[in-house]
C-alpha positions as CSV (number, residue, x, y, z in Angstrom):
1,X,12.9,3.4,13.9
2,X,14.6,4.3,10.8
3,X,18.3,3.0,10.4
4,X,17.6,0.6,13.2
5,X,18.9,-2.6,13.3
6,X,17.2,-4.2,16.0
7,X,14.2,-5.5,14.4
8,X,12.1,-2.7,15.9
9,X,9.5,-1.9,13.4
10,X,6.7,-4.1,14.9
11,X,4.0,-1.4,14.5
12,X,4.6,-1.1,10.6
13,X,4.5,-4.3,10.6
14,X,1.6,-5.3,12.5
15,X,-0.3,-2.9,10.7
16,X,0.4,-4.3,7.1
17,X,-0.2,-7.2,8.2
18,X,-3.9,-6.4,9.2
19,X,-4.1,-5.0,6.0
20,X,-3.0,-7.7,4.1
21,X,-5.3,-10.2,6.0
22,X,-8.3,-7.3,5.3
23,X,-7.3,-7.4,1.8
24,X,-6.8,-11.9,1.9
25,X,-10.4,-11.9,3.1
26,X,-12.2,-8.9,1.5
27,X,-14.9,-9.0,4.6
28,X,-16.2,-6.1,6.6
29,X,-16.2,-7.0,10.0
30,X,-16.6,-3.9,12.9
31,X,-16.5,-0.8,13.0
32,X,-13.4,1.2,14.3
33,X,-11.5,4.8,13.8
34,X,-10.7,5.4,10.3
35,X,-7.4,4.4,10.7
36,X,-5.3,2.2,9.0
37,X,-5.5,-1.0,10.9
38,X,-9.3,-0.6,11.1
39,X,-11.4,-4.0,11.1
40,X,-12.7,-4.0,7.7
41,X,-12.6,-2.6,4.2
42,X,-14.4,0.6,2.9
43,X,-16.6,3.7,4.1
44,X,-18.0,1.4,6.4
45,X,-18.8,-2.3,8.1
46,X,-21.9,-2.7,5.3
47,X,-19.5,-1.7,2.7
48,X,-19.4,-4.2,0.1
49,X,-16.7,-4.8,-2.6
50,X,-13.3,-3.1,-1.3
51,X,-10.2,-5.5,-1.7
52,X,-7.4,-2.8,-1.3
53,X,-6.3,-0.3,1.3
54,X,-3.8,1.5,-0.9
55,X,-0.7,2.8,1.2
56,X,1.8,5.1,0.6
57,X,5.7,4.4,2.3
58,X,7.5,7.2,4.1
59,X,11.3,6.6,4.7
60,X,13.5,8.5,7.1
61,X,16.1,9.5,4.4
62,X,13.1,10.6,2.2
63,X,12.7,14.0,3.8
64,X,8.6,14.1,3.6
65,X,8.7,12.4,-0.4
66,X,6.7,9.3,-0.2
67,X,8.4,6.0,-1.3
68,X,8.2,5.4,-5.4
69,X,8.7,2.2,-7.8
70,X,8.3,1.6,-11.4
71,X,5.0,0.7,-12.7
72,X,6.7,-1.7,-14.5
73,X,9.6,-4.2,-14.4
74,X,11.7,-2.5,-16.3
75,X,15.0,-0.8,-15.0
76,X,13.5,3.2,-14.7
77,X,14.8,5.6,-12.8
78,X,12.0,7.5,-10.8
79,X,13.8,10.5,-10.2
80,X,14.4,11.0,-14.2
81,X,10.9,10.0,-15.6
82,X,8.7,10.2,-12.7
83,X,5.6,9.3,-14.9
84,X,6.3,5.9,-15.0
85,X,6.6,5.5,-11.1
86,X,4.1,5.6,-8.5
87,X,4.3,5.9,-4.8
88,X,1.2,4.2,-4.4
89,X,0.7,0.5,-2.9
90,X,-1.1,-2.6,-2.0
91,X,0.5,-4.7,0.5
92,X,0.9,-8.3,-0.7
93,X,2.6,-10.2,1.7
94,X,4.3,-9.5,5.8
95,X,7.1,-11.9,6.7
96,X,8.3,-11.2,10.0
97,X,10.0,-7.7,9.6
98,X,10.0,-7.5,5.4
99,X,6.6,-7.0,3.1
100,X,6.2,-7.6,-0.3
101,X,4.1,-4.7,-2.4
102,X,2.5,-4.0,-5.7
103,X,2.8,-1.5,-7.3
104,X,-0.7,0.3,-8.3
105,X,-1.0,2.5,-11.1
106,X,-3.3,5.6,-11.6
107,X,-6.3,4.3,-13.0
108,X,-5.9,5.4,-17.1
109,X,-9.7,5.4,-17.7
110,X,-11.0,8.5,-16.6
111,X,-14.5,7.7,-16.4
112,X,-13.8,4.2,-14.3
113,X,-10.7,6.3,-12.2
114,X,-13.8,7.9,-10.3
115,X,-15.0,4.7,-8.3
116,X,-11.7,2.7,-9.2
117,X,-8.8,5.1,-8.7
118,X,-5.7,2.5,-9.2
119,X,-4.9,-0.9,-11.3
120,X,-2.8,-3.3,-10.5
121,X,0.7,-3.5,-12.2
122,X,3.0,-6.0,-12.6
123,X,5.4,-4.5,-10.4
124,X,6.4,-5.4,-7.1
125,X,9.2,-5.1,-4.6
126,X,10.4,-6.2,-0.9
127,X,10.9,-3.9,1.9
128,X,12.7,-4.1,5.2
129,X,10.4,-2.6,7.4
130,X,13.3,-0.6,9.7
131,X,13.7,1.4,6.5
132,X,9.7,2.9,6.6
133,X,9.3,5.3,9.2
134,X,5.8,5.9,8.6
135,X,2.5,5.4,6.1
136,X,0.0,6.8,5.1
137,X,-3.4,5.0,4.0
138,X,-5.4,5.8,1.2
139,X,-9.5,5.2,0.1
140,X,-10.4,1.4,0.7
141,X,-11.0,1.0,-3.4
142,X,-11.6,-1.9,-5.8
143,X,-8.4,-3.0,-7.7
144,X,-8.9,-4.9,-10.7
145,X,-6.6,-8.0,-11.6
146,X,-5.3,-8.9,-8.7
């Protein structure tokens, strides 16, 4: 998949874009595997209050290091101060073979980063799905300020 130029990525793809519609509509609605393109949101169908399936992005060229960004909009390089990256996601939008993603944040209130592990940033960035190779979902959680 990776460095392929055919437009090949449709399972990346397909799978954002159940999480995205998951995360549009915030409803449980059955019960599958605990996979990633599971039909609803949290531990379970009765689950009540997840609107994020945080991902992580895995590209070929990465060698096992999941994908990072800037928690911010500012120009950081994630190699040099990896503090202010994060290679945690929420999948925003799926056009065809690209997604849009925010950037989520470790959650700086300990006491709250128990039940609510992320917050949303400000930061977001486009990715052409032949680049990701593979993902890796996180908790269904509740993300603030979205």
């Amino acid at each position: 998949m990776c460095n392929n130029n055919s437009g090949d990525s449709k399972c990346i793809s397909e799978i954002l874009t159940v999480i995205n519609i998951l995360q549009d509509n915030a409803e449980c609605s059955d019960a599958c595997l605990d996979t990633c393109d599971r039909g609803f949101l949290g531990c379970n169908v009765s689950t009540i209050g997840c609107n994020t399936r945080p991902i992580m992005l895995y590209t070929c060229c990465g060698n096992g290091t999941p994908w990072s960004m800037p928690t911010t909009k500012e120009a950081i390089d994630c190699n040099v101060t990896p503090g202010s990256c994060s290679s945690v996601f929420r999948v925003e939008k799926v056009d065809g073979n690209c997604a849009t993603f925010r950037v989520l944040a470790p959650n700086p209130d300990a006491e709250a980063a128990v039940t609510r592990p992320y917050v949303a940033t400000n930061s977001f960035f486009t990715m052409n799905l032949n680049c990701v190779c593979s993902l890796r979902c996180l908790q269904d959680t509740i993300v603030e300020c979205i």
